[in-house]
C-alpha positions as CSV (number, residue, x, y, z in Angstrom):
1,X,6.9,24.2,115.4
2,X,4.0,26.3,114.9
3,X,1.6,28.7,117.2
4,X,-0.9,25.6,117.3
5,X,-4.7,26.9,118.5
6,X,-5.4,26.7,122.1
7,X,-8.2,25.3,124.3
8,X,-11.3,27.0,125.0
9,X,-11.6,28.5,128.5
10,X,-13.4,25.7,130.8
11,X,-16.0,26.6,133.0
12,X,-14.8,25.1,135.7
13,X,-11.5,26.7,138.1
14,X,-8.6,24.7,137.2
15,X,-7.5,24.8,140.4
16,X,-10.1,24.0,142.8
17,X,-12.9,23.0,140.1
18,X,-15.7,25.4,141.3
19,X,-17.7,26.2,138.7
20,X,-17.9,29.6,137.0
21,X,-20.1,32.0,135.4
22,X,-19.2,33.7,132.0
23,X,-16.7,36.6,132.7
24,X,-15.9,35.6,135.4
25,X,-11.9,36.8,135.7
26,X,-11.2,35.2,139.2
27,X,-12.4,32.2,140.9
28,X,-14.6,33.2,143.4
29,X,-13.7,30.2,145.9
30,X,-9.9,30.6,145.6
31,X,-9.4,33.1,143.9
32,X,-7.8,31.6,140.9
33,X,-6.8,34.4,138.1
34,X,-8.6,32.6,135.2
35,X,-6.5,35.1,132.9
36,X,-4.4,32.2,132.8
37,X,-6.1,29.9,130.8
38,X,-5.3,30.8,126.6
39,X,-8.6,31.6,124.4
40,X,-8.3,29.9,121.2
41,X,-7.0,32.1,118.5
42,X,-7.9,32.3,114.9
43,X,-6.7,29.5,112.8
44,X,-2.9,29.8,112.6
45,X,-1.4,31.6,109.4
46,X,1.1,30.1,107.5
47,X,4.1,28.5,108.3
48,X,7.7,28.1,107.0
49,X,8.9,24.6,108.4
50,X,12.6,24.0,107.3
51,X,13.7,21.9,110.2
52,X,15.4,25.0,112.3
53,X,13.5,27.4,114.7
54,X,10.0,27.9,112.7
55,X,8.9,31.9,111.5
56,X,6.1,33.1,110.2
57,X,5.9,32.9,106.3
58,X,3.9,35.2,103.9
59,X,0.4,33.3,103.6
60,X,1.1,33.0,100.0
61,X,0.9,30.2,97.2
62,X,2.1,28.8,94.3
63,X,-1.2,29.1,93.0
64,X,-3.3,32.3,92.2
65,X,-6.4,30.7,93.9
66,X,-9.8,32.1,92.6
67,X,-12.6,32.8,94.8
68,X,-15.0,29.3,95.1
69,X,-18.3,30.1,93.2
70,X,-20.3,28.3,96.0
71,X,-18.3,29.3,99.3
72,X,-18.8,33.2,100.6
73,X,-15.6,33.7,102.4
74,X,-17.3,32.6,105.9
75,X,-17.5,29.3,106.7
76,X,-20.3,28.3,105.0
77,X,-19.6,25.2,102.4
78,X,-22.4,24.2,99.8
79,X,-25.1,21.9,101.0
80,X,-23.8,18.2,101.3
81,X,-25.6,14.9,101.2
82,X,-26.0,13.1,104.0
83,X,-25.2,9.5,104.9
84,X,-28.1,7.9,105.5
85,X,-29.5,9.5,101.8
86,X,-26.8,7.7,99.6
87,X,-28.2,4.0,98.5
88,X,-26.5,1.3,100.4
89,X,-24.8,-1.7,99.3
90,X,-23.0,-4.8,100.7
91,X,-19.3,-6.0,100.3
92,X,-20.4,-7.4,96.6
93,X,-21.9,-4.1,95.4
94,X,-25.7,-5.6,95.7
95,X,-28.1,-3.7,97.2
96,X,-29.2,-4.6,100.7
97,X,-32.5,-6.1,101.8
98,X,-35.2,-4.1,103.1
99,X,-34.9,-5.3,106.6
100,X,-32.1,-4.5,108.0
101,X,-30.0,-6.5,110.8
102,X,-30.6,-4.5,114.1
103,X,-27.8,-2.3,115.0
104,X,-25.0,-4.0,117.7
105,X,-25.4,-3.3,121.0
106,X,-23.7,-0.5,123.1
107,X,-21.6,-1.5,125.4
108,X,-22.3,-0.7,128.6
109,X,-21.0,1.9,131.4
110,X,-19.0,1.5,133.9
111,X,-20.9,1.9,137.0
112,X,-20.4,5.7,138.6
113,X,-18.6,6.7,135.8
114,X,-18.8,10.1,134.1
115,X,-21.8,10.5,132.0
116,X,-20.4,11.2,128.1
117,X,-23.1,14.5,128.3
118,X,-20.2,16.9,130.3
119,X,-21.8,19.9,129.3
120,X,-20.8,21.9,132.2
121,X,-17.6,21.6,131.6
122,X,-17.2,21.2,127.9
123,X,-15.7,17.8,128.3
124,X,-16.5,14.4,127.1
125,X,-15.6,11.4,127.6
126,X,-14.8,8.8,125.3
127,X,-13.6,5.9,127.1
128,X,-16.0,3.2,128.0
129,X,-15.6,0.3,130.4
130,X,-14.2,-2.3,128.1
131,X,-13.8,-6.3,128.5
132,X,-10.5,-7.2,129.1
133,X,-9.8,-8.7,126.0
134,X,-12.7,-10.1,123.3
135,X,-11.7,-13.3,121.5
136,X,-10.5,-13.3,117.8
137,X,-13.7,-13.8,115.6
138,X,-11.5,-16.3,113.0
139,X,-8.1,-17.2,113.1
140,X,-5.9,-16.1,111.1
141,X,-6.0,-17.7,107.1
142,X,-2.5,-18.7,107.6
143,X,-3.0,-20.6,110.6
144,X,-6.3,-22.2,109.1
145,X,-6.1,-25.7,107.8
146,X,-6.4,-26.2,103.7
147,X,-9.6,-26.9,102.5
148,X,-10.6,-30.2,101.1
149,X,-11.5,-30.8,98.1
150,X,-15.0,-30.7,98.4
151,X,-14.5,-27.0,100.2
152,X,-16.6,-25.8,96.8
153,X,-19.9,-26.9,98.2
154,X,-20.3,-23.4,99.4
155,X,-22.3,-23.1,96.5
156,X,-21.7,-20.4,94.0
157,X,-21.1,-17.0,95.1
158,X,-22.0,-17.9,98.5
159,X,-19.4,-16.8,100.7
160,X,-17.4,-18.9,102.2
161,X,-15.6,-19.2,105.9
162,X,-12.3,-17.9,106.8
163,X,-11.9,-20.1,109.6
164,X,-13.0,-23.9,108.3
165,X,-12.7,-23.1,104.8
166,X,-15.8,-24.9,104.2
167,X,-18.8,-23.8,105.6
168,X,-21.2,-21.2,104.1
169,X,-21.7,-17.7,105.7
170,X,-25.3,-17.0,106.7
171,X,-27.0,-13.7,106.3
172,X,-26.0,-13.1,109.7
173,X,-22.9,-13.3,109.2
174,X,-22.6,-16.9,110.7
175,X,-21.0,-19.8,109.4
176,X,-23.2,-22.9,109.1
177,X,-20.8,-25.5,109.6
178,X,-18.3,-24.5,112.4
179,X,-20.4,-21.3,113.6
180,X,-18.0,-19.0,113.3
181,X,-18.3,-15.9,113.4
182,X,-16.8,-13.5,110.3
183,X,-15.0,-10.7,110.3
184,X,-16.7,-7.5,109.5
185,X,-16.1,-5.5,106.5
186,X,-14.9,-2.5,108.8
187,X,-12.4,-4.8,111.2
188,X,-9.9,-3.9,108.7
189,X,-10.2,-1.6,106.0
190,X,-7.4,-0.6,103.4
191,X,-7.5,1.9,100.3
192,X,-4.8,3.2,98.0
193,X,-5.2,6.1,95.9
194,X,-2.7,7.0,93.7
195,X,0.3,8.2,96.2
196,X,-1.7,8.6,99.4
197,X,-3.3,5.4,101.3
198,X,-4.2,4.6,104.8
199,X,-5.3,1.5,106.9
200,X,-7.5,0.8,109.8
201,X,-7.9,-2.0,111.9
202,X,-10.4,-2.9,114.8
203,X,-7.6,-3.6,117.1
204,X,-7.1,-6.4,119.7
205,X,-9.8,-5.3,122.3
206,X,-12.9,-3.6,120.8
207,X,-15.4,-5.6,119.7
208,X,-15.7,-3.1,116.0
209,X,-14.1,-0.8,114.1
210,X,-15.3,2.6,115.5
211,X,-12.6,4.2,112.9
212,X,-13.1,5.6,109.4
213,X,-11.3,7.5,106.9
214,X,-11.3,8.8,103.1
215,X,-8.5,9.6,101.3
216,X,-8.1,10.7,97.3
217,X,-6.2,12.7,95.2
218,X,-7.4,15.4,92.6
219,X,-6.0,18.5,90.7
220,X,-6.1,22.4,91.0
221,X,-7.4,24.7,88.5
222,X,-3.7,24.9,87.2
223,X,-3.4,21.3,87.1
224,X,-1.5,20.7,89.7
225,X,-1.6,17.5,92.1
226,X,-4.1,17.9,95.4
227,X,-3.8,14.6,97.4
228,X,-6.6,14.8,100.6
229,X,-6.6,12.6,103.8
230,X,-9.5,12.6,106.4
231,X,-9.6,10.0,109.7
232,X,-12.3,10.5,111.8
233,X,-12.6,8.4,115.6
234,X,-15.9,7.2,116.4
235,X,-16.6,8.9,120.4
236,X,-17.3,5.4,122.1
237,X,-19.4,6.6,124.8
238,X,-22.0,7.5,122.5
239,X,-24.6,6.3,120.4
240,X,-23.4,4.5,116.7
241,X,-20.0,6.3,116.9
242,X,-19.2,3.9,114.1
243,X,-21.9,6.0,111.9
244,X,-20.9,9.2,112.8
245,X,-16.9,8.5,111.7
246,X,-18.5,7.0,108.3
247,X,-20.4,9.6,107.9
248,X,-18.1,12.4,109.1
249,X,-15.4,11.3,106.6
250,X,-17.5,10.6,103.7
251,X,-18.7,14.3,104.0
252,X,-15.2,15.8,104.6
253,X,-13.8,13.7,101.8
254,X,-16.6,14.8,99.0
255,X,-16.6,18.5,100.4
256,X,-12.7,19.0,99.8
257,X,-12.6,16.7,96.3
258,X,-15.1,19.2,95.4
259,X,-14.0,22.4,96.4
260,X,-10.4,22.0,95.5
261,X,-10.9,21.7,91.8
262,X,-12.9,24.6,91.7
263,X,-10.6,27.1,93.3
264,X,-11.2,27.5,96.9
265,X,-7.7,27.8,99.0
266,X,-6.9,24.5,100.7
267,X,-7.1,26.1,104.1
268,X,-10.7,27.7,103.2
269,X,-11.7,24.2,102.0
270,X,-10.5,22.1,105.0
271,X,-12.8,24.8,107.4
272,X,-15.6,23.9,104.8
273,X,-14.9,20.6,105.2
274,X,-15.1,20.0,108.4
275,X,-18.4,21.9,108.7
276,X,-19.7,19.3,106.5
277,X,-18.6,16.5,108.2
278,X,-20.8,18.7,111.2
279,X,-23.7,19.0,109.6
280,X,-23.2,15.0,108.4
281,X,-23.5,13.8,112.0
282,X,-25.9,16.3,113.4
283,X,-28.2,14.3,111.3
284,X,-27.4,11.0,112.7
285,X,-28.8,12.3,115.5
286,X,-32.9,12.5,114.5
287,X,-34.5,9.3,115.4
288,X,-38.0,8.5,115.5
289,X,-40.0,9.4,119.1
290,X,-40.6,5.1,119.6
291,X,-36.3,4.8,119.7
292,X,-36.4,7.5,122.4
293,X,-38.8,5.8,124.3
294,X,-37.6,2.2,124.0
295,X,-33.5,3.4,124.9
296,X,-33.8,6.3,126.4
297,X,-29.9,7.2,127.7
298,X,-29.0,6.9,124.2
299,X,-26.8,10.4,123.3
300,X,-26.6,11.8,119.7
301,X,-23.6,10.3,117.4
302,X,-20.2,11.7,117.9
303,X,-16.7,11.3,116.4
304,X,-13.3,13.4,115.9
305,X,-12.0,14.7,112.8
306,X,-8.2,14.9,111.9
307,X,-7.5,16.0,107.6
308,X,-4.6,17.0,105.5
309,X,-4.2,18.5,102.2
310,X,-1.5,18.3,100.6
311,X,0.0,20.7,96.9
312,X,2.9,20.7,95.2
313,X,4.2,23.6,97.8
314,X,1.5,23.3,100.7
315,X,0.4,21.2,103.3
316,X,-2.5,22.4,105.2
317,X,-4.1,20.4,108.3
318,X,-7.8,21.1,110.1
319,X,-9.0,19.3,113.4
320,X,-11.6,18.6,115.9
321,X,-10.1,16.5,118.5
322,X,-7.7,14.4,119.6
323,X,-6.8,12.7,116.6
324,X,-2.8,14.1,115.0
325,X,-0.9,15.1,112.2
326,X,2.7,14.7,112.2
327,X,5.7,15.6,109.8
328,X,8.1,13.4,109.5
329,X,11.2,14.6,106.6
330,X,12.8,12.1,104.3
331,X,16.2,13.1,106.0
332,X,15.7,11.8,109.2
333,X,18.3,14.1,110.8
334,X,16.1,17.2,110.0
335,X,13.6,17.1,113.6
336,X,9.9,16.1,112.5
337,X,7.2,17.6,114.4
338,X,3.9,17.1,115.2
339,X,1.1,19.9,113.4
340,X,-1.8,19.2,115.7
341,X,-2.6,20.0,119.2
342,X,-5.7,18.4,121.5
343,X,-8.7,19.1,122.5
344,X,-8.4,17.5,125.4
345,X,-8.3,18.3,129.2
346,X,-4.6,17.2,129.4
347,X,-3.7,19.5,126.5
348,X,-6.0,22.3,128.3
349,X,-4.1,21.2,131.4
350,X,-0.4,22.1,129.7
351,X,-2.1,24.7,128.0
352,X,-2.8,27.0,131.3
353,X,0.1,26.1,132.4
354,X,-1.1,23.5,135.8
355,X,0.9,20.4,134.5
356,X,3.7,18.9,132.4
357,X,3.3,17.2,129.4
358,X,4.2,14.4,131.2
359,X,2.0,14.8,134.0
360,X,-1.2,15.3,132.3
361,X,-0.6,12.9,130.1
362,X,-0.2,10.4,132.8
363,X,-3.2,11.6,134.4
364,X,-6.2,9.2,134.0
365,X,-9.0,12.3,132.7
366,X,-5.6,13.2,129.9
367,X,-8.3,11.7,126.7
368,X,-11.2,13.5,127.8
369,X,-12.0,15.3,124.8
370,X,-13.2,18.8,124.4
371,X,-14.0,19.1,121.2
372,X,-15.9,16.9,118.8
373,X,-18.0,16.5,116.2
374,X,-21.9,15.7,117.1
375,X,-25.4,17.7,118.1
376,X,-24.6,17.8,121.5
377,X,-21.0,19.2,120.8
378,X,-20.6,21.9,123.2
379,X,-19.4,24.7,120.7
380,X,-17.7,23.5,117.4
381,X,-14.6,25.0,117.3
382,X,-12.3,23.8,113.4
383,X,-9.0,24.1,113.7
384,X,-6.8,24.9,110.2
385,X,-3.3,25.7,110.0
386,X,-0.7,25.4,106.9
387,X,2.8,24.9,106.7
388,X,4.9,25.2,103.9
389,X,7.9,22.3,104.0
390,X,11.0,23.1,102.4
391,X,12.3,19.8,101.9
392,X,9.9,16.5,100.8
393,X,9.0,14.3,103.8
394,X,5.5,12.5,104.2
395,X,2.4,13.5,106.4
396,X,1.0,11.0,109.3
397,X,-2.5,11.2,110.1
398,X,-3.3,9.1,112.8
399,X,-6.2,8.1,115.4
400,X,-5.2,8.0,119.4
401,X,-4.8,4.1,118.4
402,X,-1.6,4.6,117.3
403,X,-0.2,8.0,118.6
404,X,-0.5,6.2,122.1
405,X,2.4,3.7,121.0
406,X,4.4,6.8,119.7
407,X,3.4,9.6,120.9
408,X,6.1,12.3,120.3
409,X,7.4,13.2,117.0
410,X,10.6,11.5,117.3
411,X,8.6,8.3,118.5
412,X,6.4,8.7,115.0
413,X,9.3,9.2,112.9
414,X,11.7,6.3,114.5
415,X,8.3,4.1,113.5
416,X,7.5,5.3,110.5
417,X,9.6,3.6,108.2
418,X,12.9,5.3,105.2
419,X,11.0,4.4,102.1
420,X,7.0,5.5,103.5
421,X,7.0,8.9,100.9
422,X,7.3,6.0,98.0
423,X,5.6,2.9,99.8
424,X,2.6,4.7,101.5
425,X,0.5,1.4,101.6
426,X,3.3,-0.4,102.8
427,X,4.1,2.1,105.5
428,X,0.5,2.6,106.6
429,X,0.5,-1.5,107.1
430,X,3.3,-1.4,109.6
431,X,2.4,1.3,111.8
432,X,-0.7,-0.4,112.4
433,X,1.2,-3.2,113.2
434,X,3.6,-1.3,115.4
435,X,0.2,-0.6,117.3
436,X,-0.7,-3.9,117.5
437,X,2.5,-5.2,118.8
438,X,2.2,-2.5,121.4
439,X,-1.0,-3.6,122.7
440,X,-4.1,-2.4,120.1
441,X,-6.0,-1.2,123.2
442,X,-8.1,1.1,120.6
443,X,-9.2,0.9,116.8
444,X,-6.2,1.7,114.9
445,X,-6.2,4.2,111.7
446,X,-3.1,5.9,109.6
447,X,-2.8,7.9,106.8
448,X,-0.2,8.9,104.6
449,X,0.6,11.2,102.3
450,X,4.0,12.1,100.8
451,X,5.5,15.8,100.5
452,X,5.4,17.2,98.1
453,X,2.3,15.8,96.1
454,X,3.9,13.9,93.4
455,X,2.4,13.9,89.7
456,X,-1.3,12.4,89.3
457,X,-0.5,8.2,88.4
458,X,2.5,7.8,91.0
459,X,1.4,5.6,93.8
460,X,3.4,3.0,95.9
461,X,6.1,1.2,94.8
């Protein structure tokens, strides 16, 4: 649909793999012409998507958008807080005790394979050996037996178990009568705001949640309705990915609530955004000298970032990779489309032109990524691109947890169901689930957000 941003050159031939030195315009072993392989362009302009062969539209608004009073044009957003300085809380809104549980443990490697820290090649891996299957913490409350009538003894406030009904839940998140363990706050998160809402859930084979997102809705300077989406995917091979999503999508989240309001073009504010949600993990990444010492193949905090912003005439969408946006129209005969494109060697792959779709895709190295979000990010590289819809529809922002169950646009929009532009909770529940039934091999996150932003108070239906 649209000139989406290409790959950066890899440093490696892509035919025979020999590495290469900067400028280099052939491969020196066999000769490849390396002219071949696309350098990423600036972010795309904007375009006109009205369900026939896409042009490119005047990058114009609605809105007369003033200049931000703390953003100088380039790329720099105003300084943002980070993570670990915001006062923490449990589920119940009390503040947590001074000692902290330890963090989980990493999972570990599959033996001889391909270290996370691909700096050579600018590629990363986020796919770590994985159990077969991990066993359900609680069963479902449906399939639970009813309390008695003495379930109270909990005592008051205390929590109390999903799986007996009876038992109270330790500060370890044990319970005392049957042992079970309970589910964690992040094995399935939902949020509604006003008309855009998203859902993600742990999955059926990873032991967390490695997923976040932040989604909200504000207003312009003219007063008209902004509604904002950001879903970032923890980088599993690396240290805490589960902090680095948190944190990336906090930062995003606050940086384009922020910036909107004042002024700054949505595209402007989605770059500054994900800078933010940069400079957000970079910090995860200092840890005391003694942590070095005690783990020391530990990496920095990674994750992706996928966002979308969407006015009353604009929909804008910024990346780092290989998370998705899709477009799916309220006509269903009108082709959707999807707005993103990977950073990932199977997209590089297609991109220079070596393989199918369907062949890299199918190729086992198709999801490592090569771009992320994280210290040891090779070179940060934000993608931004806006389109301008000329019918409504709604906007699917999605983790690899679920594009891998539908991975085309038409896929998307046969799951995504009629009525998700008025019922985006409702939607947003049953993709998941589509994911689910399909497997859940991965932590699974959606957003949507219908097209054009309705008036501030809508929400589902």
């Amino acid at each position: 649909m649209s000139q989406m941003p290409q790959q950066a050159p890899v440093s490696k031939c892509p035919s025979c793999e020999e590495p290469l030195e900067p400028g280099d315009r052939f491969c020196g072993a066999c000769g490849y012409d390396l002219s071949v392989v696309p350098a990423p362009p600036e972010d795309s302009p904007t375009v006109v998507m009205n369900g026939a062969a896409p042009g490119l539209g005047p990058a114009r608004d609605e809105v007369d958008w003033p200049t931000a009073r703390d953003s100088d044009g380039q790329g720099r957003p105003a300084p943002v807080h980070a993570a670990a300085e915001l006062p923490g809380t449990d589920s119940g809104g009390s503040p947590l005790p001074s000692q902290e549980p330890s963090a989980p443990e990493e999972p570990a490697r599959e033996p001889g394979r391909e270290s996370a820290q691909e700096h050579s090649s600018g590629v990363r891996l986020d796919r770590p050996a994985e159990p077969d299957e991990y066993p359900l913490q609680a069963p479902a409350p449906r399939s639970a037996p009813e309390p008695a009538a003495a379930a109270p003894a909990a005592g008051a406030g205390g929590k109390v178990c999903v799986a007996c009904r009876a038992g109270r839940v330790d500060r370890d998140g044990y319970c005392e009568n049957c042992g079970h363990a309970q589910p964690r706050e992040r094995d399935h998160m939902e949020q509604e705001s006003g008309p855009v809402a998203a859902v993600s859930d742990r999955g059926l084979r990873h032991h967390r949640n490695e997923d976040a997102f932040s989604v909200g809705c504000t207003a312009l300077p003219d007063g008209a309705p902004a509604t904002v989406a950001i879903v970032c995917d923890g980088v599993s091979s690396a240290t805490r990915p589960d902090d680095a999503s948190l944190a990336a999508s906090r930062a995003a989240g606050e940086s384009l609530l922020g910036a909107l309001p004042r002024g700054t073009h949505p595209q402007q504010a989605m770059h500054d955004a994900i800078l933010a949600a940069s400079h957000a993990v970079n910090a995860l990444a200092a840890e005391p000298a003694t942590a070095r010492e005690q783990a020391p193949h530990q990496n920095a905090p990674a994750c992706t970032l996928v966002g979308a912003v969407v006015t009353a005439g604009l929909l804008v969408v910024g990346w780092v990779g290989d998370s998705r946006v899709y477009w799916v129209p309220a006509d269903r005969a009108t082709p959707p489309a999807r707005l993103t494109e990977d950073d990932s060697w199977a997209a590089q792959m297609v991109a220079a032109g070596l393989m199918s779709e369907a062949e890299a895709y199918a190729d086992e190295r198709a999801h490592a990524i090569t771009g992320w979000l994280g210290a040891d990010a090779y070179e940060l590289e934000p993608h931004t691109a806006s389109f301008k819809p000329d019918r409504p529809g709604v906007v699917v922002v999605c983790t690899d947890g679920l594009w891998n169950y539908a991975e085309s646009a038409q896929e998307m929009a046969e799951a995504t169901p009629l009525d998700a532009a008025v019922r985006p909770l409702h939607s947003a529940r049953v993709l998941v689930g589509h994911a689910l039934d399909g497997g859940g091999h991965d932590n699974v996150t959606v957003a949507l957000l219908p097209f054009p932003a309705p008036p501030q108070g809508a929400g589902s239906a």
